[in-house]
C-alpha distance (Angstrom), angle and dihedral (degrees) to the residues before:
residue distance angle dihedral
X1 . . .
X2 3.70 . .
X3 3.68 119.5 .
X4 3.72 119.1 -113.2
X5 3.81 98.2 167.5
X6 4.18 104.3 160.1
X7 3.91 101.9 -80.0
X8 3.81 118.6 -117.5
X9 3.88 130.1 -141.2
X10 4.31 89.0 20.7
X11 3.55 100.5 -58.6
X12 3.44 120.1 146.2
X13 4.14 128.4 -132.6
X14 3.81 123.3 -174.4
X15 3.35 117.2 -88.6
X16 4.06 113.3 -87.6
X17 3.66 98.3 -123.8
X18 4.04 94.8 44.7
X19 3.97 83.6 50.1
X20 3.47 101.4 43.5
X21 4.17 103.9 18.2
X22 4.47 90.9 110.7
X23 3.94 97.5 41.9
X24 4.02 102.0 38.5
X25 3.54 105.6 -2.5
X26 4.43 91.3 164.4
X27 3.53 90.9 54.9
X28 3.92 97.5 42.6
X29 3.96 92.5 45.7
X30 3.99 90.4 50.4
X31 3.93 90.3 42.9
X32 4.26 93.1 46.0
X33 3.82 91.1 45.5
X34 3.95 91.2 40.8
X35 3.88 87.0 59.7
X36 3.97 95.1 41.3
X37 3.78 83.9 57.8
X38 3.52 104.7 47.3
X39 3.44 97.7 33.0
X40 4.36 111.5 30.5
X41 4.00 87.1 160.8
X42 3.29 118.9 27.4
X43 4.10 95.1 40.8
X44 3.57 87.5 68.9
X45 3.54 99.2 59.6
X46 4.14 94.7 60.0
X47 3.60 101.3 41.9
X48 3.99 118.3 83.9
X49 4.29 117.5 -130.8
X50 3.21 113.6 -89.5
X51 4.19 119.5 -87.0
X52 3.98 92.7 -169.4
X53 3.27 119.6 61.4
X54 3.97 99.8 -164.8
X55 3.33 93.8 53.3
X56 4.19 91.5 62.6
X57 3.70 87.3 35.9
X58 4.27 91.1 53.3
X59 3.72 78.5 50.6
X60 3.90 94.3 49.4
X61 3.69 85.5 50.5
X62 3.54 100.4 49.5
X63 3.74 96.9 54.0
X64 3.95 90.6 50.1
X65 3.72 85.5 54.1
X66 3.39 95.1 51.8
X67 3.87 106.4 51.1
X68 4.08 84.2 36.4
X69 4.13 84.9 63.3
X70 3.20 92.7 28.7
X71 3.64 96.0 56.4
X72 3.97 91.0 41.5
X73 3.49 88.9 59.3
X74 4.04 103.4 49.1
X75 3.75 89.7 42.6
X76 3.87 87.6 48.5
X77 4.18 89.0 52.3
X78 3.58 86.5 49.5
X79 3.64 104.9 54.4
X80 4.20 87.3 37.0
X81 3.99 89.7 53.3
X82 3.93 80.0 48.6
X83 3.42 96.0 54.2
X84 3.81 103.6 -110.4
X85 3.54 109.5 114.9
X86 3.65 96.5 155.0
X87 3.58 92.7 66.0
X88 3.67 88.3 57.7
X89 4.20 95.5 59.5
X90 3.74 90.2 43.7
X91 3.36 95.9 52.8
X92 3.72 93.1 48.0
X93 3.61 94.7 90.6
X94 3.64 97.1 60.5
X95 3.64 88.7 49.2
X96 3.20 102.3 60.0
X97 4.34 91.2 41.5
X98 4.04 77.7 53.7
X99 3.97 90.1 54.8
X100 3.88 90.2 50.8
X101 3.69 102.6 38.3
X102 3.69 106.5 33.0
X103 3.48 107.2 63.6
X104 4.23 91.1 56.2
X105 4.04 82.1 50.3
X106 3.91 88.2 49.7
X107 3.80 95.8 36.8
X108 4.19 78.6 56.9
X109 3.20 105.7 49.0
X110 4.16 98.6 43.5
X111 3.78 90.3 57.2
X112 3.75 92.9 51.5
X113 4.07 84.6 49.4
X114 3.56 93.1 48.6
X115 4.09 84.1 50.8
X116 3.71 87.0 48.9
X117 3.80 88.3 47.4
X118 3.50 101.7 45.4
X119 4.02 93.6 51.3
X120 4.08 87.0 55.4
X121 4.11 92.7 43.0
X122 4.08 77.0 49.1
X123 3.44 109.3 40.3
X124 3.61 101.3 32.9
X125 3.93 107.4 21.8
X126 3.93 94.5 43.6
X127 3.88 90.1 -117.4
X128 3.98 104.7 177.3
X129 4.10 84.0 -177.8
X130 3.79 117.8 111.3
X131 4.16 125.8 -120.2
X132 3.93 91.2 -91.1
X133 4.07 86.8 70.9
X134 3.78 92.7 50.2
X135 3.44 94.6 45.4
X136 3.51 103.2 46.3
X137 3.77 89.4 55.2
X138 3.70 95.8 45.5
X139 3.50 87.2 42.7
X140 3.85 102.2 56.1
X141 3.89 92.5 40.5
X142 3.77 89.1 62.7
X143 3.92 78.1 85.5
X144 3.84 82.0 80.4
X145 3.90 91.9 76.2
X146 4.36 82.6 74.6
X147 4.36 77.8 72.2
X148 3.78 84.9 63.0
X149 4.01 95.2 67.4
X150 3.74 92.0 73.1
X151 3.71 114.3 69.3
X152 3.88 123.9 -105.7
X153 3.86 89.6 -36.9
X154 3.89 88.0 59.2
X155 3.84 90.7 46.7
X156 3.82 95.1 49.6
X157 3.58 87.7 52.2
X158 3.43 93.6 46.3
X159 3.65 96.6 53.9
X160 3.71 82.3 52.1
X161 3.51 106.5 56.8
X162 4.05 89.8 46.9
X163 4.03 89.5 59.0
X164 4.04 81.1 51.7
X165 3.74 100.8 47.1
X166 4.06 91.8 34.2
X167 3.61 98.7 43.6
X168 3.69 110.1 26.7
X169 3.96 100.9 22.4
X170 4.24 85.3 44.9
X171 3.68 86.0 55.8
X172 3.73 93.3 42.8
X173 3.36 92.5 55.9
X174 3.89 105.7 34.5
X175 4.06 90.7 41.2
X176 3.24 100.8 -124.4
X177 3.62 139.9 115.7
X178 3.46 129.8 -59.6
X179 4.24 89.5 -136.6
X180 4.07 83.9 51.6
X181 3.73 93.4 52.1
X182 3.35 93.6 46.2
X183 3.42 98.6 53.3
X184 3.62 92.3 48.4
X185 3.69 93.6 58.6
X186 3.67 93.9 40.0
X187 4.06 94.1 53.2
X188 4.18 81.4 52.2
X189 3.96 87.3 51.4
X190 3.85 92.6 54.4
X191 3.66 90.2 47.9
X192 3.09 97.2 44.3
X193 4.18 87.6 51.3
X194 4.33 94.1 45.5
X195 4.01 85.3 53.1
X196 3.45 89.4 50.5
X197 3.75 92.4 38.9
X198 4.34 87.5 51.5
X199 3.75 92.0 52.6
X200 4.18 94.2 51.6
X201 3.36 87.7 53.4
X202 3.98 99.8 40.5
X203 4.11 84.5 44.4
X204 3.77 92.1 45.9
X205 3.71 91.8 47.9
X206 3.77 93.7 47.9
X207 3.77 87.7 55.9
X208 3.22 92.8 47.4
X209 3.90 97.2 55.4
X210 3.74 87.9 47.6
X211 3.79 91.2 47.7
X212 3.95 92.2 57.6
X213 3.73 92.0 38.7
X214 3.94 88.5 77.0
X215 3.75 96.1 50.7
């Protein structure tokens, strides 16, 4: 088993669970997301980017699994302490489509983020690191989505622990400043809010030229 004991004096080890992920693959999940936790920042700055891409995406996976079952089952508790049982078996089937399709969805969509990401941390934080540094970050903080399972509190937290990793373990990892990080993922924030914003108003206008079609 190769050692990934935290690095002293900024050297870098490879990442526990991309070391470890074929011969203990329990103990190196608990042990990476045990250090993502306690440490969002800092972590960051002693592990190396990831050289195998499976390995981060088994990781992806995993956490999409989790908060998918997860999910299934605190919604289920809910609507059982609520008396409504049946609503629980019929929406079993979709559950367990959600289990199997999700994740690939997920997996998707945080690669294209971490493409997103890494042309802000490039373009406007000076980032001379390649994709692999971006996307191992943004990869292992997809762990945060566990927060989500706990209601409001867990989401607060949540949101939280994603300025940590994106912000501070982004700069960490890229070397670069905090300030430049943060205004990287802050300019993808107000994109991501005007695209939003544009499709409201295209959807609400669309309804609204049906809407006077039928008077």
């Amino acid at each position: 088993m190769e050692n990934t004991t935290p690095p002293t004096n900024n050297v870098q080890v490879m990442c526990e669970w991309e070391a470890n992920y074929k011969t203990d693959p329990l103990r190196s999940y608990v042990n990476t997301v045990w250090q993502v936790i306690l440490h969002p920042v800092s972590y960051f700055a002693t592990i190396k980017p990831f050289q195998n891409y499976f390995s981060l995406s088994v990781f992806i996976y995993i956490n999409c699994i989790l908060v998918t079952v997860s999910s299934f089952i605190s919604q289920s508790m809910v609507q059982f302490v609520t008396h409504k049982p049946a609503q629980v078996v019929a929406g079993l089937p979709g559950y367990l489509c959600g289990i199997i399709v999700l994740p690939f969805v997920f997996l998707g969509i945080t690669y294209v983020l971490a493409g997103i990401y890494h042309l802000l941390f490039t373009l406007v934080g000076g980032s001379k690191k390649d994709y692999r540094t971006t996307a191992t970050v943004y990869g292992l903080g997809t762990l945060i989505g566990i927060f989500g399972i706990v209601p409001v509190l867990g989401t607060i937290v949540g949101i939280v622990y994603h300025l940590l990793v994106n912000i501070g373990g982004q700069a960490k990892a890229h070397e670069i400043s905090t300030t430049r990080a943060a205004c990287s993922v802050l300019l993808l924030a107000c994109g991501c809010c005007c695209l939003l914003g544009v499709f409201a108003f295209t959807f609400s206008a669309f309804i609204a030229t049906i809407a006077s079609s039928f008077k």
